[in-house]
C-alpha positions in Angstrom: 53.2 137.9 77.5 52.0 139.8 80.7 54.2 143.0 82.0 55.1 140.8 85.0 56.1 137.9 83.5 57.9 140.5 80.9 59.6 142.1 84.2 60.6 138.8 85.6 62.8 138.3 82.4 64.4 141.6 82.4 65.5 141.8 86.1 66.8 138.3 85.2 68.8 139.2 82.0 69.8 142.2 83.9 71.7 140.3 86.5 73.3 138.4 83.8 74.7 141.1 81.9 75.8 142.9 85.2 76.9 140.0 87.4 77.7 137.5 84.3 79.5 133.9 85.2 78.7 134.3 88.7 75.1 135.1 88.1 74.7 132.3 86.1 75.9 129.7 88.5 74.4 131.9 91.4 71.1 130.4 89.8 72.1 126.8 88.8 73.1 126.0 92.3 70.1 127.4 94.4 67.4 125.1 92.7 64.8 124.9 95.3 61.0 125.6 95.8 60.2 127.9 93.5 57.2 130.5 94.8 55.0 132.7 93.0 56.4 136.2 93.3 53.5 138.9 93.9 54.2 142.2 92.1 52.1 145.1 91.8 52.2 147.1 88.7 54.0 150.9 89.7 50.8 152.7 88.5 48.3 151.1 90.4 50.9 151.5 94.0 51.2 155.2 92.9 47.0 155.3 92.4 46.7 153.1 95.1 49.4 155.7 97.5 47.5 158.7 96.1 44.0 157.4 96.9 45.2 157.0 101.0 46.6 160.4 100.5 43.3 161.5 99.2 41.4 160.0 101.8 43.4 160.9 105.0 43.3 164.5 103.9 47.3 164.6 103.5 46.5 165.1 99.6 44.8 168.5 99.7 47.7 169.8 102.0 50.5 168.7 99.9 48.5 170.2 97.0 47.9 174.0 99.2 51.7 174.0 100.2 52.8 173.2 96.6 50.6 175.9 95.9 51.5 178.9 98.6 55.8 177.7 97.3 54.6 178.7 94.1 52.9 181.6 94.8 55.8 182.5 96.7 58.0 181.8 94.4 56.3 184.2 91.3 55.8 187.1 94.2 59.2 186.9 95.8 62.1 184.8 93.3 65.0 183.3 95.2 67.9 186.0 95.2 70.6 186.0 92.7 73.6 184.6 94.3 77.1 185.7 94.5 75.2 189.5 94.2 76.4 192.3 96.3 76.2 195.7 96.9 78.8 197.6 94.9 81.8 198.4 97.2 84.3 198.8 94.3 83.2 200.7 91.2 83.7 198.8 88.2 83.7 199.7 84.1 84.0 197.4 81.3 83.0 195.9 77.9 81.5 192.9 77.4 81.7 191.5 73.5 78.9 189.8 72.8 80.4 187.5 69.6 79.8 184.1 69.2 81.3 181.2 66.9 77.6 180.0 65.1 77.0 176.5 66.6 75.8 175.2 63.1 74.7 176.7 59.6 72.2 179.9 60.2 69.6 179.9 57.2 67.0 182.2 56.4 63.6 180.6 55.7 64.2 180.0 52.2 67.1 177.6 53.2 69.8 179.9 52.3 73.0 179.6 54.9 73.2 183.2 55.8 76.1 182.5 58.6 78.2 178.9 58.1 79.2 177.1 61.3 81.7 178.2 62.9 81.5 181.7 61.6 82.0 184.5 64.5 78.4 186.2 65.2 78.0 189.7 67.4 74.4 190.1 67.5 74.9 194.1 68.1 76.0 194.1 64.2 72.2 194.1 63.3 69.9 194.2 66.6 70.1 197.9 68.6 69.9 197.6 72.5 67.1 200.5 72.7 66.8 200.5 76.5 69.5 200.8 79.2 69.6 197.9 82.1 69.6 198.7 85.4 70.1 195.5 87.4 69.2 196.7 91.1 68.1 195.4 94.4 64.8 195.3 94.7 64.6 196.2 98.7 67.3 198.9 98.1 65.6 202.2 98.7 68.7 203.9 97.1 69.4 201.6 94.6 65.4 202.2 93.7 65.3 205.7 93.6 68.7 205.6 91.1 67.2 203.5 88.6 64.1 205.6 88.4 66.0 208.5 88.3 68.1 207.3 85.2 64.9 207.7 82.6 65.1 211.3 83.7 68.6 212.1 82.9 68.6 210.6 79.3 66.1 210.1 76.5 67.1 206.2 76.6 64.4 204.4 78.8 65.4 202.2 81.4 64.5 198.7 81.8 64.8 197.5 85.4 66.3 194.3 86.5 65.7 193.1 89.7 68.6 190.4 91.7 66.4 190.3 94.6 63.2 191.5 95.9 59.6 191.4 95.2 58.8 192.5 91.3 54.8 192.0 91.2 55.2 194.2 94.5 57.0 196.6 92.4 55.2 196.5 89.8 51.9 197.1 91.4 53.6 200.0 93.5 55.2 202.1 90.5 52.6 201.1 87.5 55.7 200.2 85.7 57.2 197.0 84.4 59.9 195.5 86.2 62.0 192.4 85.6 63.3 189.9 87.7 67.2 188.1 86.7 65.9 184.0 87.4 68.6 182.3 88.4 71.2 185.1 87.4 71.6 183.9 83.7 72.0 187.7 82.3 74.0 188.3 85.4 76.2 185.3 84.6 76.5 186.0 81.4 77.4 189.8 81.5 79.8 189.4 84.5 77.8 191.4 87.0 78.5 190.5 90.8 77.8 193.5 92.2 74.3 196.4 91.9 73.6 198.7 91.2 74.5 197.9 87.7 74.0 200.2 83.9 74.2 198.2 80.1 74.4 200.5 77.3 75.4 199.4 74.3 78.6 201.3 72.5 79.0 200.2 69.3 79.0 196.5 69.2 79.7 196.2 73.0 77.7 196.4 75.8 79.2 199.3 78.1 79.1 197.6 82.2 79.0 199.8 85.0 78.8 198.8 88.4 78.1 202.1 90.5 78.0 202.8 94.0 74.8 204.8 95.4 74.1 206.6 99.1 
């Protein structure tokens, strides 16, 4: 059976199931001339929409601003929302443990943690850098995190919540991390930078610190 004849019959039974009785009768009592409905399949409108696009020119622009957005987007991330400046220091734990979500096993197949079973990752696995979650266009908030690989033996890995991190990067021939979308943020309970993670035991240690 051709697609369109195949699409026909599924608009058709479509507006049964949804409309039922009143479909039904909806048909049966508009019999009339019957015309040949002209369809054209989705594919060829989209080749056909892209080929006009192509040939007016409008194609190659879309494609250039696409790319400059994501060029943009790489070089300069969208900001962390809900982020501020610290204006109230703040100190607490955050336990990472977890219920397991389903049977962990080991590649041999043997259940090393049952579902259900409550999980703290920092039993096994060592935080061996501190995180410094900072503003990126935050001369002060800059010069602290740099400054904190100099007052310990723990290295520092800096998080940015807003800025430019290639810029960084390029600037302090160092790497430097950007927070997408705030999920460690989130997930920590950070709202406010400059911001330390050290790990105490099998907690993660949360500062929020205020800077001049």
């Amino acid at each position: 059976m051709k697609k369109s004849a195949l699409l026909k019959r599924s608009v058709f039974y479509l507006g049964l199931f949804l409309c039922g009785n009143y479909a039904m009768a909806s048909v049966l009592a508009n019999i009339g001339p019957v015309y040949k409905i002209s369809e054209m399949d989705i594919l060829e409108f989209m080749e056909h929409k892209l080929q006009g696009l192509a040939n007016s020119g409008e194609l190659s622009k879309i494609n250039e601003k696409f790319k400059q957005q994501v060029i943009k987007s790489v070089q300069e991330p969208p900001a962390v929302s809900g982020i501020t400046n610290t204006i109230k220091p703040r100190t607490y734990y955050y336990d990472p443990t977890v219920a397991a979500p389903f049977d962990l096993k080991d590649d041999a197949g043997r259940v090393f943690h049952s579902k259900g079973d409550q999980v703290n990752p920092l039993d096994t696995v060592t935080l061996t850098e501190k995180l410094l979650f900072i503003d990126g266009t935050n001369k002060a908030q800059l010069a602290w995190a740099l400054q904190q690989d100099q007052l310990s033996k723990q290295s520092s890995m800096i998080i940015l919540v807003k800025g430019k991190p290639l810029a960084l990067m390029q600037q302090l021939q160092r790497q430097i991390y950007f927070d997408q979308y705030g999920q460690i943020t989130k997930k920590l309970g950070i709202n406010q930078v400059p911001a330390r993670v050290i790990q105490e035991g099998t907690k993660l240690l949360i500062e929020e610190i205020i800077v001049n």
